[in-house]
C-alpha positions in Angstrom: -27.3 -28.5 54.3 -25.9 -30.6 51.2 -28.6 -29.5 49.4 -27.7 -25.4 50.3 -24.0 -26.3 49.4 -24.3 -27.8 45.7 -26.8 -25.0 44.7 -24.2 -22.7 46.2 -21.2 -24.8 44.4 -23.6 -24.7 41.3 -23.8 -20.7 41.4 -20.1 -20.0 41.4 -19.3 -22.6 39.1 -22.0 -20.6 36.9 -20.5 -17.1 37.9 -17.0 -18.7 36.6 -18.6 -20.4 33.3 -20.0 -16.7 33.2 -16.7 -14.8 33.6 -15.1 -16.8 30.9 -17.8 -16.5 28.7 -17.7 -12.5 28.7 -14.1 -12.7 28.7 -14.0 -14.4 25.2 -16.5 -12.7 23.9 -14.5 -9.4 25.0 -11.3 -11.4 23.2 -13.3 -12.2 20.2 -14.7 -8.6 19.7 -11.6 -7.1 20.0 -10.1 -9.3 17.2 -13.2 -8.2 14.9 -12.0 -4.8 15.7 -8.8 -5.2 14.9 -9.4 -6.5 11.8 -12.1 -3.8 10.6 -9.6 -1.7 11.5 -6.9 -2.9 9.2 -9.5 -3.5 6.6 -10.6 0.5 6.9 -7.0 1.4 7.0 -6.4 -0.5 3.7 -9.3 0.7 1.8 -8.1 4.4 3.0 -4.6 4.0 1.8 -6.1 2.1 -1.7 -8.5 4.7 -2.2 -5.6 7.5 -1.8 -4.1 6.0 -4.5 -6.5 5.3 -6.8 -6.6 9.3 -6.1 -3.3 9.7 -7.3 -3.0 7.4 -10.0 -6.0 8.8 -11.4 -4.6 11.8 -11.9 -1.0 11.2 -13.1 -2.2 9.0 -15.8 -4.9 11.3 -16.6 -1.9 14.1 -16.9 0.1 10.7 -18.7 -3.1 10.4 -21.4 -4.5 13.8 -21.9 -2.0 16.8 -23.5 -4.7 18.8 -22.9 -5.1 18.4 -18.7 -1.0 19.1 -19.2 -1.8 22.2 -20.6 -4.5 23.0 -18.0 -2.2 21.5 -15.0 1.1 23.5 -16.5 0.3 26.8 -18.4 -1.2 26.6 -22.3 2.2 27.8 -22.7 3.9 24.4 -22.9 5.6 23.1 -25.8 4.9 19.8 -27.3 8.1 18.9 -26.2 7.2 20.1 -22.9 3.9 17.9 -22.7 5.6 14.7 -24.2 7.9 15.3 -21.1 4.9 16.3 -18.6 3.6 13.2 -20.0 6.6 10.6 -19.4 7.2 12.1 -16.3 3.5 11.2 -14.9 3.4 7.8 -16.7 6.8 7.2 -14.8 5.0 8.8 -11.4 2.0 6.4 -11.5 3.9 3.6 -12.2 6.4 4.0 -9.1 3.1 4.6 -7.3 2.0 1.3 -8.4 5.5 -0.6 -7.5 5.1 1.2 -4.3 1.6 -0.1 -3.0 2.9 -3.8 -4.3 6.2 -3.3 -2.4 4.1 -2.1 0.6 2.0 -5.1 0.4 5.2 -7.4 1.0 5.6 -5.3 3.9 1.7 -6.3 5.3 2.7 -9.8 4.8 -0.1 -10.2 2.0 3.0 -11.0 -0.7 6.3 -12.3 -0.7 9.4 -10.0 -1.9 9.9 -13.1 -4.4 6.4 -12.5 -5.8 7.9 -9.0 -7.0 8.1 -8.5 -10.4 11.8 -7.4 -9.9 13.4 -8.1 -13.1 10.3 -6.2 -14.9 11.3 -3.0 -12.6 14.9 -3.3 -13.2 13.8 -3.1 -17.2 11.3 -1.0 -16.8 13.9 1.1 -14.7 16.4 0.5 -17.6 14.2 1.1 -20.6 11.4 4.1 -20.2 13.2 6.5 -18.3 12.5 5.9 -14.8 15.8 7.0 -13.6 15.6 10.5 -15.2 13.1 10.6 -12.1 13.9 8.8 -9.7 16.2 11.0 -7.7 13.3 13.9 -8.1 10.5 11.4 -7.2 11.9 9.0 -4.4 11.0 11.2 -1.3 7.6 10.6 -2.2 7.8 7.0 -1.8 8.0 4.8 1.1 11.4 4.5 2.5 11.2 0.6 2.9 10.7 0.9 -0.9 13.1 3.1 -1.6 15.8 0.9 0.1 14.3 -1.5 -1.8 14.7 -0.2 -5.1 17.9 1.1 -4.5 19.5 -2.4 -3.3 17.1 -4.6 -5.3 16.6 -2.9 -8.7 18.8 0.2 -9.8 22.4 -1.7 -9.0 20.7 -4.3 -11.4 18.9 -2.7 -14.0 21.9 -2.6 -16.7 23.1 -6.3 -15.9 20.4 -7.7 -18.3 
């Protein structure tokens, strides 16, 4: 009867070893999901922007996609303007994605370039646009920006 017993014993003990083993195997699967997802997600969202900056600073390099984009009828003025206005679109793009980095926890707000974006702020016209451009950004960023940067950007 010992012998019935410990082969019994034996079997649960290996339906428990079992349990545990599809239970972290369940665990560990979900975590690779989890990730793949947030590695998709972040490829999506990079790829958007590459999107997007490809084509302001295509519109920021070439008068003639201006022209196409805006009428034939532009002035030069017109384009140079066209022109600074993407540059200054693709570059608040690119502050944007770093500033929504911070937020994923893959950078530090102290690893911002913030004094460059106050005098980049200051210097090429970024706040000609910004009050045009800012819904387009992130809130997080625009707080950002607006608290971190613009109060700032004639101290220097």
């Amino acid at each position: 009867m010992d012998f019935v017993m410990n082969w019994e014993a034996i079997g649960a003990l290996a339906e428990v070893f079992g349990a545990v083993a599809v239970f972290a195997t369940l665990a560990y699967l979900a975590v690779q999901v989890r990730q793949s997802n947030i590695v998709t997600r972040e490829q999506a969202q990079y790829h958007m922007l590459q999107n997007q900056l490809s084509y302001f600073d295509r519109l920021a390099d070439s008068p003639e996609f201006v022209r196409t984009v805006y009428g034939q009828g532009q002035s030069e003025e017109q384009v140079r303007e066209r022109q600074n206005e993407a540059h200054v679109v693709a570059l608040l793009f690119r502050w944007n994605w770093e500033y929504l980095r911070v937020q994923d926890g893959i950078y530090t707000v102290e690893s911002l370039p913030v004094e460059g974006f106050r005098w980049q702020y200051r210097t090429i016209g970024i706040r000609n646009h910004w009050e045009d451009k800012k819904s387009w950004l992130d809130p997080g960023f625009v707080k950002f920006m607006e608290t971190e940067v613009i109060p700032h950007a004639d101290e220097a």
